[in-house]
C-alpha positions in Angstrom: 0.0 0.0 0.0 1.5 3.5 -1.0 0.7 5.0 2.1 2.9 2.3 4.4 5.1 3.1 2.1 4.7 7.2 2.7 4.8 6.1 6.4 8.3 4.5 6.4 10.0 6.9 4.8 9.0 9.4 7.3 9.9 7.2 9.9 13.5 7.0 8.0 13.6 10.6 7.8 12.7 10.6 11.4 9.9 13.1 11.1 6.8 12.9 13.4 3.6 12.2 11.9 -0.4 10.8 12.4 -1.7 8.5 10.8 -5.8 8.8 10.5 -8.0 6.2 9.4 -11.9 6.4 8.9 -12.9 3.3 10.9 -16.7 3.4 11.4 -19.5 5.7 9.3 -22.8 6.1 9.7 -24.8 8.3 7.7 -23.6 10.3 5.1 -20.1 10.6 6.0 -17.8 11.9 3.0 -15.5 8.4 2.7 -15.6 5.0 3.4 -14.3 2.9 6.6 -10.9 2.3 5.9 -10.2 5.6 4.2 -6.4 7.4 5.6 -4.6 9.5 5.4 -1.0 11.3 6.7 -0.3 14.3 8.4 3.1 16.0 9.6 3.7 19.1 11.4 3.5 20.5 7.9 0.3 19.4 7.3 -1.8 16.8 5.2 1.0 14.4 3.6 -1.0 11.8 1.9 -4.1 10.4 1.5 -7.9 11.4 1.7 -10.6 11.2 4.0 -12.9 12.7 1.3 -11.3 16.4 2.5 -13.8 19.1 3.5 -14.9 19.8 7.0 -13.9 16.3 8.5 -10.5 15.9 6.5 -10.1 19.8 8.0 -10.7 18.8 12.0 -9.1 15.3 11.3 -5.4 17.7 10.4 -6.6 20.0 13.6 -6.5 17.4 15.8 -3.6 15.8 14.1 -1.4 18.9 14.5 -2.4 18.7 18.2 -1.1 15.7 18.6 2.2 16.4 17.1 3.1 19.0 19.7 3.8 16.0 22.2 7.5 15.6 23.0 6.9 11.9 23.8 4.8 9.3 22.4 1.4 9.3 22.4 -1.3 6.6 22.5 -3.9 6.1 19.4 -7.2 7.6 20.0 -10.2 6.3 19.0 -12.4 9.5 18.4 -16.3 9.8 17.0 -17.9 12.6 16.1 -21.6 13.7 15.2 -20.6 15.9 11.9 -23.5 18.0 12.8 -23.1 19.0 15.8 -19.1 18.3 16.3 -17.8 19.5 12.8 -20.4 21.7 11.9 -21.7 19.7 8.1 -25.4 20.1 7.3 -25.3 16.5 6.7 -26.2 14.0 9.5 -23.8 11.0 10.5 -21.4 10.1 12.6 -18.0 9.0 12.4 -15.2 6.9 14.3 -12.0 7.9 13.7 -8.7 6.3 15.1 -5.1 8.6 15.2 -2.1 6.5 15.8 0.8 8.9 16.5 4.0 8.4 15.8 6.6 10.3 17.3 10.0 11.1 16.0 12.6 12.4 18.7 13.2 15.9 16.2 12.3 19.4 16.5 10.6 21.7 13.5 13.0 24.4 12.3 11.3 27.0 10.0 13.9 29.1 8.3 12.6 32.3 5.9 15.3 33.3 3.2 17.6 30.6 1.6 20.4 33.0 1.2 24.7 32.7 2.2 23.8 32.3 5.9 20.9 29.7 5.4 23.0 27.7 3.1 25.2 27.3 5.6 23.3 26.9 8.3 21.6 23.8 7.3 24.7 22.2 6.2 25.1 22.3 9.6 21.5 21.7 10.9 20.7 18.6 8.5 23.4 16.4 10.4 21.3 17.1 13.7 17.8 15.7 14.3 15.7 18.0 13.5 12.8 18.9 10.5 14.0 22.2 8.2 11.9 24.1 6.1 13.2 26.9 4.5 11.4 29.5 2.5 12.1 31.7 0.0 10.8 33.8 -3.1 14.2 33.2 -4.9 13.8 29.7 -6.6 17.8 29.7 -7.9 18.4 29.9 -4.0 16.1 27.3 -3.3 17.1 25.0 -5.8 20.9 25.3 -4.0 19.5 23.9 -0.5 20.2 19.9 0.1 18.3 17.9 2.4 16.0 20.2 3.6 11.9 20.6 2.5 12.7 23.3 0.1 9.8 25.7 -0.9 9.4 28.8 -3.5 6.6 31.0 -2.5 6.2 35.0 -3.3 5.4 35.7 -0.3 7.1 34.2 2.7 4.7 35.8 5.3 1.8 34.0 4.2 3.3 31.0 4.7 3.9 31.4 8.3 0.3 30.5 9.3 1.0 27.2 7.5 3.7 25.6 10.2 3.3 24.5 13.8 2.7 26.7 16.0 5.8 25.5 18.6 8.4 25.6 15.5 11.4 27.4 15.6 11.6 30.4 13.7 14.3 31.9 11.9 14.6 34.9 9.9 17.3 35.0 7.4 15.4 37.1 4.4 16.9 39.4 2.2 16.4 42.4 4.3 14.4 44.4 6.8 11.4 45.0 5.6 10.6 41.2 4.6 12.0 40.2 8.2 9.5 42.5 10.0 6.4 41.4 7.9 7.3 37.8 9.0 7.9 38.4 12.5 4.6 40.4 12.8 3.0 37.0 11.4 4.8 34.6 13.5 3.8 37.0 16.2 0.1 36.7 15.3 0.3 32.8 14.7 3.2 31.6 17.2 3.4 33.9 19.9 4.4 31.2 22.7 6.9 29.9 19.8 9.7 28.6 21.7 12.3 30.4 19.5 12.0 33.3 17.3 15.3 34.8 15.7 16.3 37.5 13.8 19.7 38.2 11.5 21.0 41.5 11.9 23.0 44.2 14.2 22.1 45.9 17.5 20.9 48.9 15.6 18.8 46.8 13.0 17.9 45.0 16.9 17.1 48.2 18.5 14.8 49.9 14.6 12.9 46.1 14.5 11.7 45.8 18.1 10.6 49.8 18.0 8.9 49.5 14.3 7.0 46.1 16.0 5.7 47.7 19.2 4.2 50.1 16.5 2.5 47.6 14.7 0.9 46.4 18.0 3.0 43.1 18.5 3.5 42.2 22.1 6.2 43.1 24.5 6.3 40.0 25.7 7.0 39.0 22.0 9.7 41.5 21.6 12.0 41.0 24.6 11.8 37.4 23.6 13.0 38.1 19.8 16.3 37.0 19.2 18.1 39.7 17.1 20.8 39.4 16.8 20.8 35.9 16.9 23.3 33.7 17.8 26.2 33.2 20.4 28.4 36.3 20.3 31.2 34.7 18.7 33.1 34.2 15.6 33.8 36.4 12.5 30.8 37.4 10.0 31.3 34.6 7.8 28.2 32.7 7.1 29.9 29.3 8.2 30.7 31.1 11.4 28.1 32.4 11.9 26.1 30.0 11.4 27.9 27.5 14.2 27.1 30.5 16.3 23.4 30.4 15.5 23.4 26.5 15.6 24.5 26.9 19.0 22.2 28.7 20.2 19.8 26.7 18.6 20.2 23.4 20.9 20.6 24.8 23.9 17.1 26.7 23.6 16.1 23.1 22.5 17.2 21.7 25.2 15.7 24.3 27.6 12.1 23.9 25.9 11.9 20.2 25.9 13.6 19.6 29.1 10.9 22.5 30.3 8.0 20.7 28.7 8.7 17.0 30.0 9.2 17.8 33.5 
C-alpha cells in the first residue's frame, strides 16, 4: 500500500507524523471505513478522507497531537458531523489517530540565502525537521536535504507551520523580516524560539517599528536579534555555528521545560 510506504519513509527521515483512518461511518459521511490518510507538522502528507470539514478537523486534531514531545497513545475519536464538525449532513463517524513520534524538533527558516545555506549544512546532520522559504527559486534549488519551498510571499506561509516551531529569519532584508515576524507574532506567539539576522541597531529599529505595529512586548523582549552566540567572524559558516549553538541549547531548555 503506498501509504505504508509514505509512512516508512518518514519514519527514515525521522519526522513525526499521524496516521488517520476512517474506521466506522454512519450516515452520510464523506468516505468509506478504511479511508487514511498522513499528516506531519507541515500538514496533510498523503491520503484522503474525502477532504472538506472532517478531513479539515481530522489535520486540527492531528497537528495537536504532534506538539507532544513523547509518544502518544492512538485515539479512538467519533464525532456527530452536525453537531461536532459543523456539516449540514447528519452522521457520525469513528476515527482512530495513531501517533508516531520522532525524537526531532521543527526548524522554520525564511530566506535561503549565504547564511541559510550554511546553516543547514550544519543543521541537516542534527535531528531536527527544516523548512526553508524563500521567493528566490535559484536559491532554493541550492538547498540539500532540507523541504525546500518557493513562495512570493514568505509571510503567508507562516500561518502554515506548527505553532511551537522554531523560527528563523534570514530574508533578504528588513522589511521582509518585520512582515514575517509580525505573522509569526500573530500565529506563534508562545513559539519557543524566534530569531532574527541583523545588528544591534537593525535590533534596536525592528523591536521599536514592532511595538508600532501592535505586537506584544512579551513577543519582543523574547526576539532573538541578533541571533546567535556572540562569537566568531561574520562569515556565514561562522556564523552559522554561532546560531546552531544557540539553537540546541534553547532546544534543550524547551523540551527539558516541557517533559518535566
Amino acid at each position: 500500500m503506498k501509504l505504508w510506504k509514505e509512512a516508512a519513509e518518514l519514519t527514515e527521515r525521522e519526522i513525526s507524523f499521524v496516521v488517520v483512518t476512517l474506521v466506522h461511518a454512519r450516515g452520510s459521511t464523506p468516505q468509506d471505513p478504511g479511508a487514511k490518510i498522513i499528516v506531519t507538522r507541515d500538514g496533510l502528507f498523503a491520503g484522503t478522507i474525502g477532504g472538506g470539514k472532517v478531513e479539515t478537523a481530522c489535520i486540527t486534531k492531528s497537528l495537536e497531537l504532534l506538539e507532544s514531545t513523547q509518544q502518544l497513545e492512538p485515539q479512538l475519536v467519533t464525532w456527530n458531523l452536525q453537531k461536532d464538525i459543523g456539516m449540514t449532513c447528519g452522521g457520525e463517524t469513528s476515527i482512530l489517530f495513531e501517533h508516531f513520534y520522532q525524537n526531532q524538533w521543527p526548524v522554520i527558516i525564511f530566506g535561503a540565502g549565504h547564511v541559510s545555506q550554511a546553516l543547514t549544512r550544519v543543521l541537516t546532520k542534527l535531528n531536527c525537521h527544516i523548512t526553508v522559504i524563500d521567493p528566490r527559486e535559484e536559491w532554493v534549488s541550492k538547498l540539500q536535504g532540507v523541504n525546500g519551498i518557493v513562495h512570493a510571499e514568505p509571510k503567508e506561509m507562516v500561518a502554515k507551520y506548527h505553532p511551537k516551531s522554531f523560527y528563523l529569519c534570514i530574508t533578504m532584508g528588513h522589511a521582509m523580516d518585520f512582515e514575517i515576524l509580525v505573522e509569526i507574532a500573530k500565529h506563534s506567539p508562545q513559539a519557543p524560539y524566534v530569531g532574527c539576522i541583523g545588528s544591534d541597531v537593525k535590533a534596536i529599529k525592528m523591536k521599536k517599528e514592532l511595538k508600532t505595529a501592535g505586537v506584544p512586548d512579551n513577543f519582543i523582549e523574547r526576539l532573538r536579534i541578533p541571533m546567535g552566540n556572540r562569537f566568531g567572524s561574520n562569515d556565514p559558516e561562522e556564523i552559522a555555528i554561532s546560531i546552531a549553538s544557540e539553537l540546541l541549547k534553547e532546544r534543550d531548555l524547551y523540551y527539558q521545560v516541557n517533559m518535566d
